[in-house]
C-alpha positions in Angstrom: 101.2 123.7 92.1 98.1 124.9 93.0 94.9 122.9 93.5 91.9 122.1 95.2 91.6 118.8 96.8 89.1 116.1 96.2 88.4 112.5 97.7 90.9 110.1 97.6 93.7 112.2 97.1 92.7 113.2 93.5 93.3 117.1 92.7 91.5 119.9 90.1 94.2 121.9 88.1 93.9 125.7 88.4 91.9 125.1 85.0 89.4 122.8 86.6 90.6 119.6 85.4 91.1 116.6 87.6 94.3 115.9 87.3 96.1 112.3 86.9 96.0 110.5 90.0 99.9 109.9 90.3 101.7 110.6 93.4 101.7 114.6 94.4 105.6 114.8 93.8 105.4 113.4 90.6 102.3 115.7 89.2 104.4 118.4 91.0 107.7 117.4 88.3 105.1 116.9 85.5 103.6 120.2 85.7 106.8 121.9 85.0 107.3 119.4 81.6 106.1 121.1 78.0 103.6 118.6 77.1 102.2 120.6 74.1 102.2 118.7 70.9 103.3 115.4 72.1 102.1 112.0 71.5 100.9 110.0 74.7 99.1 106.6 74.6 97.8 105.1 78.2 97.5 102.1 79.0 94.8 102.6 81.1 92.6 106.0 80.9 90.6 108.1 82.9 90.9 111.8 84.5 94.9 111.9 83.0 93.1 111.1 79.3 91.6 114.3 79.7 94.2 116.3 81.6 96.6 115.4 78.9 94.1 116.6 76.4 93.7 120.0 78.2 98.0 120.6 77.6 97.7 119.8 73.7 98.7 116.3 73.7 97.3 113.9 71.1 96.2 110.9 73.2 95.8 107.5 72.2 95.1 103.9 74.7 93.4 101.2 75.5 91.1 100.2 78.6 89.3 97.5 80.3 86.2 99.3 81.5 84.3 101.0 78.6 82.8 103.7 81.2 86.8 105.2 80.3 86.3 104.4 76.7 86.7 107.8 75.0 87.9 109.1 71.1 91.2 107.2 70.3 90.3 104.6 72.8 89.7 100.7 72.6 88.5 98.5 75.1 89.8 95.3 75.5 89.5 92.8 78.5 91.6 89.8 77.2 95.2 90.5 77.9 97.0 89.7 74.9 94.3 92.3 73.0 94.7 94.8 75.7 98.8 94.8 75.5 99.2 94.4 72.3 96.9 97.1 71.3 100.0 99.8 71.2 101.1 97.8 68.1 98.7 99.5 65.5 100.5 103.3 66.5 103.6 104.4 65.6 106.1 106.0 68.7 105.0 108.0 71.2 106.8 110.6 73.2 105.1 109.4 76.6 103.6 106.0 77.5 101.9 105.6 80.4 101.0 101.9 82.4 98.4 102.5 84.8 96.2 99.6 84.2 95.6 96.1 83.7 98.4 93.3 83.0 101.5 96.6 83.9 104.7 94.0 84.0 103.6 92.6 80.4 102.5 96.2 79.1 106.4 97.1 79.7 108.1 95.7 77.2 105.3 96.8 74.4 105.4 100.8 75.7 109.1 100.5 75.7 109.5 99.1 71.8 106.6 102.0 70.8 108.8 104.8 73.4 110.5 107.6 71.2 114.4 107.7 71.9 114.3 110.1 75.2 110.4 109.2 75.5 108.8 108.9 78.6 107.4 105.9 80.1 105.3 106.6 83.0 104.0 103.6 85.8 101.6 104.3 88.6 101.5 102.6 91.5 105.1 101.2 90.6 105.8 98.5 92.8 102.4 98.5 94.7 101.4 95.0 95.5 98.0 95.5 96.1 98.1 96.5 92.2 100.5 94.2 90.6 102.4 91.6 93.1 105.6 91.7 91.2 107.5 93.2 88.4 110.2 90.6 87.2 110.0 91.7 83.6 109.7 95.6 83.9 112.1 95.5 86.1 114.7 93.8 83.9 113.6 95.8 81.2 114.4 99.3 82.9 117.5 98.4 85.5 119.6 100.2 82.7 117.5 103.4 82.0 117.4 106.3 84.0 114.4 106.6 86.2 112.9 108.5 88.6 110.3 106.6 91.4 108.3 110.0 93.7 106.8 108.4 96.6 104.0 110.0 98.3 104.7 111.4 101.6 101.9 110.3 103.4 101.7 106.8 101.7 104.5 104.3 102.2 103.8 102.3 99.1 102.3 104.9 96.7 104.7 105.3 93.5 104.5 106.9 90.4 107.8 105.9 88.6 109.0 108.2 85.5 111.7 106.1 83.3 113.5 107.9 80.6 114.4 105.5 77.3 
């Protein structure tokens, strides 16, 4: 993967799209996925809305802050609107929980998750961004997953868990 650095950590594709601000490891494993074609709805948008775009994907979400409020986007900022808002879609071949309310989003993204689908959490496990997990925990301690720390981070984690 080759890309130019910006503030924070964030990168530009070889394209000259910002990519998703996941750990480097994971962006590393995702750029090597076929992403053309599939379904993706985020719970929580921004740069990845329109990195998915860029590889063909059909995205979908929701959002707290209008500013990332963008075609096939609602804004919400009560919870049960926000997480329930994956009900009015069918299944989608990735989900991915990187915003508001991410332990009660689980169980939603999983029950809208294609058989083999993709659910992808940021900052998995990151207290400064959700202080615990209980139910997505329970929820994935049978499914494969896959947690990339970044190196220079201790508590930076994307997780990738497979349904």
């Amino acid at each position: 993967m080759k890309s130019e650095k910006l503030d924070g950590g964030r990168r530009i594709d070889d394209f000259g799209v910002i990519m998703p601000w996941y750990t480097q490891p994971c962006l590393q494993w995702l750029e090597t996925q076929e992403l053309s074609g599939k379904m993706i709805f985020e719970y929580g948008g921004g740069d990845s809305t329109s990195w998915y775009r860029s590889r063909g994907c059909t995205v979908y979400g929701v959002d707290s802050n209008e500013q990332w409020i963008t075609d096939g986007f609602e804004c919400f900022t009560e919870k049960k609107d926000y997480v329930m808002a994956i009900q009015k879609y069918g299944e989608f071949d990735i989900i991915i929980n990187d915003g508001l309310w991410r332990d009660s989003c689980t169980s939603y993204a999983l029950d809208h998750l294609k058989k083999g689908g993709l659910l992808i959490i940021d900052n998995y496990h990151q207290p400064s961004v959700e202080p615990s997990w209980p139910k997505t925990d329970e929820l994935i301690k049978h499914l494969k997953k896959t947690i990339y720390k970044e190196p220079a981070h201790a508590d930076w984690k994307t997780a990738v868990i497979i349904k």
